[in-house]
C-alpha positions in Angstrom: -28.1 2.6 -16.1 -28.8 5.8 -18.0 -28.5 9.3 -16.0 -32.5 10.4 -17.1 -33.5 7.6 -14.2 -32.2 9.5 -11.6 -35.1 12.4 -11.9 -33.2 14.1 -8.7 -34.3 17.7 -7.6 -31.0 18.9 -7.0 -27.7 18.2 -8.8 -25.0 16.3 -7.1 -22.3 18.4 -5.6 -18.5 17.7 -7.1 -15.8 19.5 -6.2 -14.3 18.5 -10.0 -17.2 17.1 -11.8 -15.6 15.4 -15.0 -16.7 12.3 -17.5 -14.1 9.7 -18.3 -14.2 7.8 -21.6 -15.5 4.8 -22.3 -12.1 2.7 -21.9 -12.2 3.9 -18.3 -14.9 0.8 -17.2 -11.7 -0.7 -16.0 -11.4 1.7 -13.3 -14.2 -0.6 -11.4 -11.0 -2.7 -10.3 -13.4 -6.2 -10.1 -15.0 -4.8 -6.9 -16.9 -6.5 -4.6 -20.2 -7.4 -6.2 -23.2 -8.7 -4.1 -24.7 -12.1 -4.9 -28.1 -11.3 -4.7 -28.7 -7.1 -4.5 -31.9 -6.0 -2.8 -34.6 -4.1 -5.1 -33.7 -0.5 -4.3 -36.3 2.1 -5.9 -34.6 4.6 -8.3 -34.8 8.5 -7.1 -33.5 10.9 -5.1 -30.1 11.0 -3.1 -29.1 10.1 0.1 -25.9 10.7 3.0 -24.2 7.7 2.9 -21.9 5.9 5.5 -18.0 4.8 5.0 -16.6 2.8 7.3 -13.4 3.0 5.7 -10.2 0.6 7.2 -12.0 -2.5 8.2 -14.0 -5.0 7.0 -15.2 -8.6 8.9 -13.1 -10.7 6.0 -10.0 -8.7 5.0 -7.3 -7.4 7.5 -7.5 -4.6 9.2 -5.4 -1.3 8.9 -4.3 -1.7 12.3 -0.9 -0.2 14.2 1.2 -2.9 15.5 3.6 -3.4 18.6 5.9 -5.9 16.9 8.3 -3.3 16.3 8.9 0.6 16.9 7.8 1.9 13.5 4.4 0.6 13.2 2.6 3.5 15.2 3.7 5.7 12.1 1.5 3.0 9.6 -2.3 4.3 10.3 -4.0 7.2 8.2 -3.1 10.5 8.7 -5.6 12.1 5.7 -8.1 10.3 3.6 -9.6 11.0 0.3 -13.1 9.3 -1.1 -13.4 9.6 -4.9 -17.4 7.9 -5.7 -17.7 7.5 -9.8 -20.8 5.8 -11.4 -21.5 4.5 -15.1 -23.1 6.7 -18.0 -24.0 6.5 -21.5 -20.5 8.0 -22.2 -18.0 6.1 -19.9 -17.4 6.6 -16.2 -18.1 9.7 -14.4 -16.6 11.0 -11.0 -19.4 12.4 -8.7 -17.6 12.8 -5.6 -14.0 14.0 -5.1 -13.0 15.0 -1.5 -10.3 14.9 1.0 -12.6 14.3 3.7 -9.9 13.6 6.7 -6.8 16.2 7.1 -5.9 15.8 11.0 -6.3 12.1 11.4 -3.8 11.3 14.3 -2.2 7.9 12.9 -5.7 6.4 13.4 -6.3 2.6 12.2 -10.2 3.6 11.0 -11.9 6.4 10.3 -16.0 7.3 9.6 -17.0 9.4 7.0 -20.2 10.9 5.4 -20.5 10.9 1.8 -23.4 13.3 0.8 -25.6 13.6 -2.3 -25.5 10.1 -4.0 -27.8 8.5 -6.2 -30.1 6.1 -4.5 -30.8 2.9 -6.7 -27.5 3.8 -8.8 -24.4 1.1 -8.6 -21.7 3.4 -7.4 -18.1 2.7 -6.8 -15.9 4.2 -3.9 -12.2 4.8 -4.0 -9.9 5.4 -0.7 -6.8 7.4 -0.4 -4.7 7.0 2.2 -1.8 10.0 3.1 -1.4 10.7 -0.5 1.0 13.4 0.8 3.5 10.4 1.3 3.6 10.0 -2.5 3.6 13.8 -2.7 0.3 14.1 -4.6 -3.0 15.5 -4.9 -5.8 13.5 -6.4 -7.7 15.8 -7.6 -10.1 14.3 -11.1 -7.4 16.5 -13.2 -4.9 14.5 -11.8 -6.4 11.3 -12.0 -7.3 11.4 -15.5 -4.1 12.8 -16.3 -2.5 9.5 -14.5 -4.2 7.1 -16.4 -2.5 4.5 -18.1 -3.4 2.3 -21.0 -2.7 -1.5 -19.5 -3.9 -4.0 -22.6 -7.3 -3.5 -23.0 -8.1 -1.1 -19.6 -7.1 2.1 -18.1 -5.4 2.1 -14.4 -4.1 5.6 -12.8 -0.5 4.9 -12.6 2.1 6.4 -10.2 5.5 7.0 -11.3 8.1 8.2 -8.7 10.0 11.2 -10.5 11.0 12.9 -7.1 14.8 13.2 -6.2 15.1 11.1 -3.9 12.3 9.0 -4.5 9.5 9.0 -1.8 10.2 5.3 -1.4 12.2 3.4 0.2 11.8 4.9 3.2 13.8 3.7 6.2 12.7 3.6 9.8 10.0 6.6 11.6 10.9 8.6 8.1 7.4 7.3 7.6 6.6 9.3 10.9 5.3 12.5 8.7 3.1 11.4 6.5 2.5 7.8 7.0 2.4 5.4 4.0 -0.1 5.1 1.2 -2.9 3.2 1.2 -5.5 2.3 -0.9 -9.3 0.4 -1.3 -12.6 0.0 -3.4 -15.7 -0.9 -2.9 -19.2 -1.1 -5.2 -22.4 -0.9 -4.1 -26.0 0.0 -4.6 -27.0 2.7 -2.9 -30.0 3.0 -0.3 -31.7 5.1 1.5 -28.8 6.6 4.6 -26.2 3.4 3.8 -23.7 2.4 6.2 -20.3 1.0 4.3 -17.2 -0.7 4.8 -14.4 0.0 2.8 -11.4 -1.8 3.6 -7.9 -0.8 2.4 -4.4 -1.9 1.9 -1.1 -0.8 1.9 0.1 -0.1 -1.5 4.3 -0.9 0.0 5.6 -3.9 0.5 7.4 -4.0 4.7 11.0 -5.0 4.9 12.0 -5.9 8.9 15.4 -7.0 9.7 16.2 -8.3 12.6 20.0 -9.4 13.6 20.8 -12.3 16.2 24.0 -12.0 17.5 25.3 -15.7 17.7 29.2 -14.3 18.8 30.8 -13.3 22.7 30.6 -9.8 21.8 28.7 -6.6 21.2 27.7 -6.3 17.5 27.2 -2.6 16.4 25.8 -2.5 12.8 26.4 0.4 10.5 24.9 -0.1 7.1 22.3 -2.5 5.4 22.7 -3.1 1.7 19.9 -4.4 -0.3 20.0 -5.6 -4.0 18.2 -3.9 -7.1 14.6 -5.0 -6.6 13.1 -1.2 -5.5 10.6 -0.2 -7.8 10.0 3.4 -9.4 6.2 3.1 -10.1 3.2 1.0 -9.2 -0.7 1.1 -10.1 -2.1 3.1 -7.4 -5.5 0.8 -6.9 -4.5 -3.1 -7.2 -6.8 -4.9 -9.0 -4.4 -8.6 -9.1 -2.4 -9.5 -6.2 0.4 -8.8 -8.2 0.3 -6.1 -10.3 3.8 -4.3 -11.1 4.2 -2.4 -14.3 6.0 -4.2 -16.8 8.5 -1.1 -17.4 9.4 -0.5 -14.0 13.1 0.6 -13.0 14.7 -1.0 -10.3 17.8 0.1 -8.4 19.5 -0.6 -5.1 18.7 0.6 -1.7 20.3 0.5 1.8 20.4 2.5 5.3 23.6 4.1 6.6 23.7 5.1 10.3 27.3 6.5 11.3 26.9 6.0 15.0 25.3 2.4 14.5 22.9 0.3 15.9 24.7 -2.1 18.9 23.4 -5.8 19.2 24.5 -7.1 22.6 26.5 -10.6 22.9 23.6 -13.5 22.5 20.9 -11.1 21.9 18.6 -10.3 19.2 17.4 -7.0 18.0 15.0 -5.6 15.2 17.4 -2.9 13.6 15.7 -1.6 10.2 12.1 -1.5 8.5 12.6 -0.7 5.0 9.0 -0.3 2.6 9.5 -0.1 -0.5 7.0 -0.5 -3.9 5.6 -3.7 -5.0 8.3 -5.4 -6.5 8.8 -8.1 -9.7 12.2 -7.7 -9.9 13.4 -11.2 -10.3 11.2 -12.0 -13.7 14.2 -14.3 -15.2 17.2 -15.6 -15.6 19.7 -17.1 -12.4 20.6 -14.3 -10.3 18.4 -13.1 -7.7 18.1 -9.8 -6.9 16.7 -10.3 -3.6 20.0 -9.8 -1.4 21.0 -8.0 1.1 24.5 -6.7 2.4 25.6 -6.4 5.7 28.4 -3.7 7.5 29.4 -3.6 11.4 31.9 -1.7 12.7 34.2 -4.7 12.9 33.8 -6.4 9.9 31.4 -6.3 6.0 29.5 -9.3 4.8 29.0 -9.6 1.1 25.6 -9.6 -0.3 23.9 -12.8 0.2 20.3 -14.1 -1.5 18.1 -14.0 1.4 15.2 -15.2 -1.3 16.0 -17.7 -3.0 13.6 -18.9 -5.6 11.8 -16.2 -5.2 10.5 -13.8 -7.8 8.1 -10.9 -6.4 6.7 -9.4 -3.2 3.3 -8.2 -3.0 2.1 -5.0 -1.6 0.5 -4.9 2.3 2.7 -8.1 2.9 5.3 -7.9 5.6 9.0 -9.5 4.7 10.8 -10.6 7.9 14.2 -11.4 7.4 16.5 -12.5 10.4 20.2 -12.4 10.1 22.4 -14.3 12.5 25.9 -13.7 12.8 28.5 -16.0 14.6 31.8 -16.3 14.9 31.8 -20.1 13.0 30.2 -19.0 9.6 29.8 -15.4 9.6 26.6 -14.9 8.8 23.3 -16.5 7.5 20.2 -14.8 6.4 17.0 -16.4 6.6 13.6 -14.8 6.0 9.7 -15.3 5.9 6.6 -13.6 4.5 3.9 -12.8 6.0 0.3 -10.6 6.1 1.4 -7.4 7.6 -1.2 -7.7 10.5 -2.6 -11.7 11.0 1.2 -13.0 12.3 2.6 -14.5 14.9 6.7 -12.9 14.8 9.5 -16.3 14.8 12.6 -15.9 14.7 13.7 -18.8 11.7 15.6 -21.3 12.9 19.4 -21.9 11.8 20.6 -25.0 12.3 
């Protein structure tokens, strides 16, 4: 649809007002598409409505109870970036950080001012960017895109020292984790929108059963190399790791411990790390994980076998039992991070 149509009376406020080439279409992401969009007359602009968070069909950014650390998983600040088509590529209209005090908040409402009614726009959320230690702004965006075959994606590479993730535990407690969503609609007259989002980490929560007579205090978890140093910041696949990602490995040392009572089970770590194709070929996984107690060290052990990737917003459960027969044995399951049920696997 050409700009001329628009015939508005006042421009559209931007805080950065740039236009993207041509090779940027990709940056639609396959959004959702109606099946049948109503006539909307061409003209004018209008305040339009984000519900941004949930949506009747997709999960829900919710905070769970399962374990201690997912209070911190809600959205602290929220950006909404709104870009439409031209003659000349892709243009960003809107750029804002409309949310900066959200208090770990599952979903948030937001007015979007100034679009184009009748124009087929598309809506991008950002969730606590400051977890990734950015600023979206459109200079940074178009200075993040990334050539990806025959589209453009905004790509984030991790350069920090340490890298923002892994994170272990309530380090997420600051600034949350990121998150991501997209939507594409045609703008009415005074819309009301749902956005949904996901989390652009993949959750890793171990929990220990302690199968001996005695207190079990555990001091380190060792995982193998599978954390990622980059990741497409909007997914457009359910997997979509960068084919040059670097992977290394990660674990969580605690000095004093954490004590697992004779018999009893506890949830000890939450690790989140990127999406993750680590295991791409060849025979050995690199989906293991190493345990320490005070009393003894457990080599690394596949807790994935046959496995080859994790997806982001999905939660990893992995149980470890440890008896005085066998040691130990690792088990594990995937699951959606919010639509579950928590088991403990079974071990015989």
């Amino acid at each position: 649809m050409k700009r001329d149509r628009l015939n508005r009376s006042k421009p559209i406020k931007t805080a950065f007002p740039i236009a993207l080439s041509a090779i940027l279409l990709s940056f639609v992401f396959s959004a959702c598409e109606d099946d049948k969009p109503e006539a909307i007359s061409v003209g004018g602009t209008t305040t339009v409505t984000l519900h941004v968070g949930t949506e009747s069909d997709e999960p829900t950014i919710t905070t769970r109870a399962d374990d201690a650390y997912s209070q911190y998983e809600g959205i602290r600040t929220l950006r909404i970036i709104a870009t439409i088509d031209t003659d000349g590529g892709r243009e960003i209209i809107y750029n804002e950080k409309v949310k900066n005090d959200a208090q770990n908040t599952k979903e948030e409402t937001v007015t979007i001012p100034d679009m184009p009614i009748g124009e087929r726009v598309t809506f991008y959320a950002i969730a606590n960017e400051e977890s990734l230690g950015m600023t979206y702004t459109n200079n940074v965006i178009q200075g993040d895109l990334t050539s990806v075959g025959n589209s453009r994606k905004i790509l984030f590479i991790d350069e920090s020292t340490p890298h923002k993730f892994p994170k272990f535990n309530n380090e997420i407690a600051a600034s949350g984790l990121p998150m991501t969503g997209r939507l594409e609609a045609t703008i009415a007259e005074d819309a009301s929108l749902a956005l949904s989002m996901v989390r652009s980490v993949v959750k890793f929560l171990l929990t220990v059963e302690n199968g001996t007579g005695a207190d079990i205090t555990l001091t380190n978890a060792q995982f193998g190399p599978f954390a990622g140093d980059r990741f497409y910041l909007f997914r457009e696949v359910n997997l979509d790791v960068p084919d040059n990602t670097k992977y290394a490995e990660f674990g969580h040392l605690n000095q004093e411990g954490v004590t697992i009572p004779a018999t009893e089970t506890k949830v000890v770590l939450a690790a989140y790390i990127y999406p993750t194709f680590a295991f791409s070929s060849g025979t050995n996984s690199p989906y293991t994980l190493a345990l320490t107690t005070k009393a003894n060290s457990y080599g690394a052990l596949v807790f994935a076998p046959g496995v080859n990737s994790f997806t982001r917003n999905t939660q990893v459960n992995i149980t470890a039992r440890i008896t005085t027969e066998v040691g130990i044995k690792i088990n594990f399951r995937v699951a959606g991070w919010d639509e579950y049920t928590v088991e403990v696997p079974p071990f015989e």
